[in-house]
N, C-alpha and C positions, 0 to 999 in steps of 0.2 A: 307789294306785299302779297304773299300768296296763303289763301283762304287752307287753314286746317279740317283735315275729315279723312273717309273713305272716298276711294272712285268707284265707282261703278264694278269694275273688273272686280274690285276687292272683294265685294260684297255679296257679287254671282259669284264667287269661288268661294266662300264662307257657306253661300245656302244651298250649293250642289255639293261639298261636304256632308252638312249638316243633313241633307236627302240622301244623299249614299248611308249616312250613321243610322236614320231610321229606317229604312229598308233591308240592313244588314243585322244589324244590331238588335232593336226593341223587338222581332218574335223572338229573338233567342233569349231573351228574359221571361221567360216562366215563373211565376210564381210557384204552382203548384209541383213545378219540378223540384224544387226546394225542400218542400213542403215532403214532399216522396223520399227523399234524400234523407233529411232528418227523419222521417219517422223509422225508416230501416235502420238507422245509425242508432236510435231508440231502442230498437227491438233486439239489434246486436247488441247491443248496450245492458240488455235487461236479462238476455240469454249467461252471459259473461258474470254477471252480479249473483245470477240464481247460483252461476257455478262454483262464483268464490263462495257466497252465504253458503253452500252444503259441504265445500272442504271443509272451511271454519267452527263450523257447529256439528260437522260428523251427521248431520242429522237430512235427508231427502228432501229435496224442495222442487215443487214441478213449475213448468212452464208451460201453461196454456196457451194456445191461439185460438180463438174465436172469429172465424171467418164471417159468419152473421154479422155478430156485432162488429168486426174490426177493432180488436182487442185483446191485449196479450194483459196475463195478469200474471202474478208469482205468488205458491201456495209452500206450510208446510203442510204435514198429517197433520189430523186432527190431535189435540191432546199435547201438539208441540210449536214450542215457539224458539229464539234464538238461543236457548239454554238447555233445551231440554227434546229429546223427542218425540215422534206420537206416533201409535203406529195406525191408526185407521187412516181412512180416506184424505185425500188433501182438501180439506175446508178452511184449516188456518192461514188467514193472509199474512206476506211474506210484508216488513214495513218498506218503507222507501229509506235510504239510508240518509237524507234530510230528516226526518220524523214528521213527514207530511204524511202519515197516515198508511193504506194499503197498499202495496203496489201493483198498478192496472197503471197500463196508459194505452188511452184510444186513439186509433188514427182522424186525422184531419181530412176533413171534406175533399174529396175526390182520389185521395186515397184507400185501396181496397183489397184485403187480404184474401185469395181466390179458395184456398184451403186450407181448414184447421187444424192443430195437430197439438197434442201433448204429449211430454214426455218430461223424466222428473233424474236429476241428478242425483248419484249416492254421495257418501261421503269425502269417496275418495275425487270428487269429480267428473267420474264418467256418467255418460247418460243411460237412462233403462238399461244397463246392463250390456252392452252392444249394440245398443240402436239409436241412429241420429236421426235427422229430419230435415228435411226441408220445408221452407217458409214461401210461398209465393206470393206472389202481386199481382195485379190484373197489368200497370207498369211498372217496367223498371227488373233487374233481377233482384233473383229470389235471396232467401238467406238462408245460409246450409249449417246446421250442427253435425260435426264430424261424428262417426260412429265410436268411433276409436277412443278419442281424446274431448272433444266434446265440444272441443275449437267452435267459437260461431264465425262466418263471416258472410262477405255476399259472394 
């Protein structure tokens, strides 16, 4: 009767596998590559929303980036919210379209925005009037608002 199991050979061929998997494989698992990923998809994300809320409301809503901080936030003018307009400075925060409150989202630890830039959509859409922006990263590319149309992407 002959004993069940592995041989030997089986078993060097499983763990020089499983050596080639980790040596190949585990550094190309980044976390914080992830982490870089979503928060630009965030920030495109957030550019796109400012764009619809100012078609929809006819009303200017800006888009901040704060390189310091690492935070992009969405304002209208003062004096206006999703109804109405304002025409002074952009103070009023723009809500999140959950009803969690302001909308700001900051970047995740080891994530870093190299350069700040605001600019605020009219109502038709476009941005400041002919001017778009670019968003950079310390990694990873940047994120562009089209001059023209107001387009975000990376």
């Amino acid at each position: 009767m002959r004993a069940r199991g592995f041989t030997i050979i089986e078993l060097v061929t499983v763990v020089v596998i499983v050596g080639a998997l980790a040596v190949f494989v585990v550094p190309r698992l980044d976390p914080e590559g992830f982490d870089r990923y979503g928060f630009r998809q965030q920030v495109v994300s957030a550019a796109r929303y400012a764009q619809k809320t100012a078609m929809a409301s006819g009303c200017d809503v800006q888009l901040a980036v704060d390189a310091g901080a690492d935070t992009v936030t969405l304002n209208y003018r003062a004096g206006g919210d999703d109804a109405t307009c304002g025409t002074a400075s952009f103070s009023e925060p723009l809500q999140r379209p959950d009803g969690g409150g302001a909308f700001s989202i900051g970047a995740p630890d080891g994530v870093d925005i190299t350069a700040g830039s605001t600019l605020f959509f009219d109502g038709y859409g476009h941005p400041n009037p002919g001017t778009g922006t670019t968003i950079p990263f310390a990694t990873g590319p940047a994120i562009v608002i089209e001059a023209e149309t107001g387009y975000a992407h990376e």
